[in-house]
C-alpha positions in Angstrom: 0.0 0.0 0.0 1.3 3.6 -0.8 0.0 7.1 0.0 2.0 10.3 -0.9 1.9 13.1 1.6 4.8 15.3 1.3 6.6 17.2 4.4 9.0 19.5 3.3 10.4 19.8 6.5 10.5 15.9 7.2 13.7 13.7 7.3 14.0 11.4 3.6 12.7 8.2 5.3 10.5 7.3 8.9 9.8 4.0 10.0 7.0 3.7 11.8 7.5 0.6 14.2 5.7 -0.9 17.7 7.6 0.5 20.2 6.8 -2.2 22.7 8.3 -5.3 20.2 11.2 -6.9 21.2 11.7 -7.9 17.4 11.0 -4.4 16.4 13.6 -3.1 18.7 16.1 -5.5 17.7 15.1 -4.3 13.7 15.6 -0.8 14.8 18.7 -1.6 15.9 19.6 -3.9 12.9 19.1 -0.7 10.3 20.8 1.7 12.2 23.9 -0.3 12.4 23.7 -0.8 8.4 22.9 2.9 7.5 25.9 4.9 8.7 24.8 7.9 6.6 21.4 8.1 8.5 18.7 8.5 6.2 16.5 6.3 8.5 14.6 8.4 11.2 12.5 6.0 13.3 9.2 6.4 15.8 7.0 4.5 17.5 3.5 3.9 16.8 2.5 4.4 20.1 3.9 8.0 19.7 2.7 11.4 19.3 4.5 11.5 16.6 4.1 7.8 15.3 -0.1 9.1 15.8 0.6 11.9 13.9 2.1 10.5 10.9 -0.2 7.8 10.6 -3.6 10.7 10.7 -1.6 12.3 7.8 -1.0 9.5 5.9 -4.8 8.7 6.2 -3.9 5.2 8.4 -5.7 3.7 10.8 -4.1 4.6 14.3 -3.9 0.9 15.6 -1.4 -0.2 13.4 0.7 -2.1 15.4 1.0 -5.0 13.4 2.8 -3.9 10.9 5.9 -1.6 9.9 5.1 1.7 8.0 8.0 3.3 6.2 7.0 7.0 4.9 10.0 7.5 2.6 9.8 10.9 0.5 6.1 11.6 1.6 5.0 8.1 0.3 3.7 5.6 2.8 4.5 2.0 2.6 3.3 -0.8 4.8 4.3 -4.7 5.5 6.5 -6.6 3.4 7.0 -3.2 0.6 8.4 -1.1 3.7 10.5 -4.3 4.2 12.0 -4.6 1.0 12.2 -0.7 0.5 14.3 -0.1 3.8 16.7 -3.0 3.2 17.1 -1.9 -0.7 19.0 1.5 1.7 21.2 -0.7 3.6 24.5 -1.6 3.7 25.4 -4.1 1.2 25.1 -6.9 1.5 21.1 -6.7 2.5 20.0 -4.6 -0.9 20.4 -8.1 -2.8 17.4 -9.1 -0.7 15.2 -6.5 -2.6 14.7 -8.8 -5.1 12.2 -10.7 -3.1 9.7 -7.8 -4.1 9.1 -10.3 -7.8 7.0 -12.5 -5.1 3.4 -10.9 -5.5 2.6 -9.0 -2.8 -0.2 -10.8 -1.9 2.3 -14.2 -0.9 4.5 -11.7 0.7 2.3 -10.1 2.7 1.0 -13.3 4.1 4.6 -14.3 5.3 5.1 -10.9 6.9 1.7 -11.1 9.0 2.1 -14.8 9.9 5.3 -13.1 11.9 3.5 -9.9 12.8 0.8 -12.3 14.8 3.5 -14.5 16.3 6.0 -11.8 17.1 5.5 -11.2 20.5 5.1 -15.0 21.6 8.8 -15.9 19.6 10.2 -12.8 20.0 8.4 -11.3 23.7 7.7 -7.9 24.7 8.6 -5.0 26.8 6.7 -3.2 29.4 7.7 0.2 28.4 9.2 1.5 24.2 13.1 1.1 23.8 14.9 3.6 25.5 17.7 3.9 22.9 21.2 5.2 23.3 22.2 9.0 23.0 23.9 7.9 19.5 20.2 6.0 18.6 18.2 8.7 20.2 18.8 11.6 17.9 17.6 9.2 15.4 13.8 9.0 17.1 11.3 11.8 16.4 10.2 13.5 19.1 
């Protein structure tokens, strides 16, 4: 799925991701680790900000079950967000953006049979990641 709703004064790229999910933590951590030049800005669904973004790009608030990447004003969701933020990586994860030739449709279904079982394999915090000062600047406010 993609909307385009342009922010001049946005960062290039925001995942959108559930603040509370270990796995999603861990992918937070994962993609800032591969993209030393920062184009990734990151925040949490449960935001203000993760709210925000979501009312503007005409999304349901109670997404939690699935990544949103809003790169250049254009919204993408589930396995499209996937394949779109590790096509910005470092290499060698780009070669895995060849998975988008699998229709959508299959895709998707692999990517919500993990988003339903993510916090029983992977758990789940109390409270969103508290990242470091180095990871922080990354988070919208």
């Amino acid at each position: 799925m993609a909307h385009n709703h342009k922010d001049p004064q946005s960062p290039h790229a925001i995942v959108l991701i559930d603040g509370v999910c270990h796995l999603c933590q861990g992918l937070t951590r994962f993609i800032i680790q591969r993209d030393p030049d920062g184009y990734f800005h990151f925040a949490s669904l449960q935001s203000e900000a993760g709210q925000e973004l979501l009312r503007q790009g005409g999304l349901p608030e109670d997404m939690s079950e699935t990544m949103v990447l809003i790169e250049d004003g254009t919204y993408y969701t589930r396995s499209t967000a996937a394949l779109r933020i590790v096509r910005r990586l470092r290499f060698p994860w780009p070669l895995l953006y060849i998975a988008v030739a699998v229709p959508r449709p299959l895709r998707n279904q692999l990517y919500r049979m993990v988003a339903r079982n993510r916090y029983r394999w992977f758990g789940k915090s109390e409270e969103c990641l508290i990242p470091t000062p180095d990871i922080r600047r990354r988070f919208l406010s």
